[in-house]
C-alpha positions in Angstrom: 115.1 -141.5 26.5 117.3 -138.8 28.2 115.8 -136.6 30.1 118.0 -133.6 32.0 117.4 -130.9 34.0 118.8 -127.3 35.5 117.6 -125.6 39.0 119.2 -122.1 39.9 117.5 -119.1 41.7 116.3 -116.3 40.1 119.1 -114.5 39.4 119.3 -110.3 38.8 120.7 -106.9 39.0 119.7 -103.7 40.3 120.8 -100.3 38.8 121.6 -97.9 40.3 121.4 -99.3 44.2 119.9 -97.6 46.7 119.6 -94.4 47.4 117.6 -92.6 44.8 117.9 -89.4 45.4 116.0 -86.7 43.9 118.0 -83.9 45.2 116.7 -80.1 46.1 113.2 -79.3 44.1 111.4 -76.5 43.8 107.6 -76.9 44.7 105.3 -77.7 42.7 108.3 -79.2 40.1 108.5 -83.1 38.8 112.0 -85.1 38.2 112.2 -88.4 37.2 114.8 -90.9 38.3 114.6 -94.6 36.2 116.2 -98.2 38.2 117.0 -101.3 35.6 116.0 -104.5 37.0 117.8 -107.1 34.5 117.5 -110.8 34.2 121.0 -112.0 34.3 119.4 -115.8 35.0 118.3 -118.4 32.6 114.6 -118.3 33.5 111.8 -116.4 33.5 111.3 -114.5 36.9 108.2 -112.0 38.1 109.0 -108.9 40.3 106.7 -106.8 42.1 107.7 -103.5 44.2 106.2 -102.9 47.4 106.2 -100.3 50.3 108.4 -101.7 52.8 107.2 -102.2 56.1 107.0 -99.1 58.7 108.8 -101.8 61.0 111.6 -102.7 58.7 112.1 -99.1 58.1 112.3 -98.4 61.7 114.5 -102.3 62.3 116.8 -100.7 59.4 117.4 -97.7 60.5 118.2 -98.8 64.1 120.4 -101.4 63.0 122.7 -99.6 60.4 123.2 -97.5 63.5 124.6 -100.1 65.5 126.0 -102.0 62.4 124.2 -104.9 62.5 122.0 -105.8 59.2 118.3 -105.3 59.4 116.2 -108.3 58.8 114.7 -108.4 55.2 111.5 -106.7 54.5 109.7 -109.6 53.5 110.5 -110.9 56.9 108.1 -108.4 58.6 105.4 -108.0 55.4 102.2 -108.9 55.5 102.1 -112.1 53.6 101.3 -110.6 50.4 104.7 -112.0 48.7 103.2 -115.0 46.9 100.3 -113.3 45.0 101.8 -110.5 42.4 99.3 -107.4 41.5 98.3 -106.4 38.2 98.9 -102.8 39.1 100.3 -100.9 36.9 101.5 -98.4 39.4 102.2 -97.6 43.0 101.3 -94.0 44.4 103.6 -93.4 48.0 103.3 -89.7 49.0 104.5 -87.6 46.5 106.5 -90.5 44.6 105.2 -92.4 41.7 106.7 -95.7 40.7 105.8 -97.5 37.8 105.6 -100.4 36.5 104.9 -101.6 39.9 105.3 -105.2 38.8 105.8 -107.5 35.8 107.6 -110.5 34.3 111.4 -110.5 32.7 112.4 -112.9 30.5 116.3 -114.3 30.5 118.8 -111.1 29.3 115.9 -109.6 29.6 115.1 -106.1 31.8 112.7 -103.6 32.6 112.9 -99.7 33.3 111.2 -98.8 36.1 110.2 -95.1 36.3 110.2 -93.3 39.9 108.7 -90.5 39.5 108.9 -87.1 42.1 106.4 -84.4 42.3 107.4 -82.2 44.8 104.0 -80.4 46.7 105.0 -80.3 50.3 107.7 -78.5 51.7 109.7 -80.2 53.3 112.0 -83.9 53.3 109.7 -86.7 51.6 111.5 -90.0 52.3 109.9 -93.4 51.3 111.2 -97.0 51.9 110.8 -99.6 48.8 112.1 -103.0 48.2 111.7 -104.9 44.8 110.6 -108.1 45.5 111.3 -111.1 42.8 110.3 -114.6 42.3 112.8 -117.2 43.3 115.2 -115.3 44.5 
């Protein structure tokens, strides 16, 4: 009997990277801006986008000033990582992104919709990270 077996990480790709910008809006005004999360692995992975951290925001920010890189969000989360949500979407302010989580198969990928409705005046700015499986 032969028996054989592949590991490998989860492996993916993220279009566009960061920023998304949303640009000048007039109040009151939606725009939506879409990111492809693709499966470029050979197995299955799940992926689930968070709110990153007020103190990985604030780490990140500091540290692209002094160009050093920031320590990864899921370094200072709340130890949420392991258990995915079934939410279908995640309210932050005056963005909407959905879906907020999911599974993708191999060549596989998934449209995620961020969606902006401008109420306050002002500069809204949130900080996201997509976090997958096995990466």
């Amino acid at each position: 009997v032969r028996v054989s077996a592949e590991a490998e990480y989860s492996k993916y790709s993220i279009v566009p990277a960061s920023p998304t910008d949303f640009g000048a809006m007039v109040m009151g005004t939606t725009k939506t801006r879409s990111v492809v999360v693709k499966n470029i692995g050979m197995a299955d992975f799940k992926f689930c986008i968070r709110q990153a951290p007020k103190l990985a925001c604030a780490l990140e920010i500091k540290s692209s000033k002094q160009g050093e890189s920031a320590p990864s969000a899921t370094e200072h989360s709340t130890g949420k990582e392991s258990s995915f949500s079934t939410q279908s979407h995640l309210n932050l302010g005056v963005f909407t992104v959905s879906p907020c989580c999911g599974s993708i198969r191999p060549c596989g990928l998934q449209v995620i919709t961020v969606e902006c409705l401008a109420r306050q005046e002002g500069t809204c700015e949130e900080h996201l990270y997509i976090d997958i499986m096995g990466r």
